[in-house]
N, C-alpha and C positions, 0 to 999 in steps of 0.2 A: 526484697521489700514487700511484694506480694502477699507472701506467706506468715506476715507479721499480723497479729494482731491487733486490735486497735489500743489496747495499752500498751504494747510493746513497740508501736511504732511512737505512740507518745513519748514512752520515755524513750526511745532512740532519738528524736526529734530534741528532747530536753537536754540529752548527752553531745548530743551536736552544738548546740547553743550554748553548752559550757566550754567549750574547745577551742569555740570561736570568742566568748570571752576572755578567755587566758590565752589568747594569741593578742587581742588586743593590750589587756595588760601586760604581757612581755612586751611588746612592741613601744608600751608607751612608757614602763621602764628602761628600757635599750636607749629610748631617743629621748628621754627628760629633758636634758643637757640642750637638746637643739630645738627644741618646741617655743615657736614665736620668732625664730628665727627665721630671716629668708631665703631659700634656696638657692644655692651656688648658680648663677644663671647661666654664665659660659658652659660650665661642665654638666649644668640640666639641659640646655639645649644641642649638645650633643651627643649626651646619652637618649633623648626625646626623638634626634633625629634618624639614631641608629633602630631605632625602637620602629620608627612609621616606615623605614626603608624592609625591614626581616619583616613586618606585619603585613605590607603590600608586595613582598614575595614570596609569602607564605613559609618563611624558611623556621625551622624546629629551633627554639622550644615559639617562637613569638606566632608561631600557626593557631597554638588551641590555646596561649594566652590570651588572643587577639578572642576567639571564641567566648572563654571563660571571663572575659569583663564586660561582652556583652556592647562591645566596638566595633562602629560601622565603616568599616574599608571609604576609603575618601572623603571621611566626615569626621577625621579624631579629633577628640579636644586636643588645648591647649598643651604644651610641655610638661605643667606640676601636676595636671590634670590627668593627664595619659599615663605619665608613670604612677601617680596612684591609685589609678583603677587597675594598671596590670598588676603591681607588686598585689592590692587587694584580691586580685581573682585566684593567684597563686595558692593565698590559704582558704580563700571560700568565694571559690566559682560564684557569677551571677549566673550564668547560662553552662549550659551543656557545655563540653570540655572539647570535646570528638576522638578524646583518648579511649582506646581500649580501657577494658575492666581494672583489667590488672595493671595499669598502668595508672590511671586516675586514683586506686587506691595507696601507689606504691605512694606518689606526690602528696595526696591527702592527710596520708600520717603521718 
């Protein structure tokens, strides 16, 4: 990134921002059908609880999900809240990831 020019980091920067659009629109075609619905609550708050148990034991992948949404160890929100900032960080990290190079790029494309 360094060695990018300042229009070439623009338009990487612009090529980025279309990626992240059309993962939104996939996503919001995928789930049409359930939007306005309320989330399954027994089976959110067990997959939510599984989620805050791997995050406060650091265990792989929920170590650099935990990183990449940007989640404060003993402080996570709510159930529908938690799983939508990790599923979001999955396609476009808030924070640093703490994955290797080549490992952040493998998950990003």
């Amino acid at each position: 990134m360094d060695d990018l020019d300042p229009d070439e980091l623009d338009e990487f920067i612009a090529a980025w921002d279309e990626v992240d659009r059309e993962a939104v629109d996939l996503l919001c075609a995928a789930l049409d059908a359930h939007r306005g619905l309320p989330p399954p609550a027994a089976e959110l708050a067990v997959a939510a609880a599984r989620i805050r148990e791997e995050i406060e034991a650091d265990l792989f992948p929920l170590g650099w999900v935990h990183s990449a949404a940007a989640l404060e160890r003993g402080a996570l929100p709510d159930d529908a809240e938690l799983m939508l900032r990790c599923a979001a960080a999955t396609i476009s990290p808030r924070e640093e990831t703490g994955l290797e190079i080549e490992e952040e790029a493998t998950l990003l494309a």
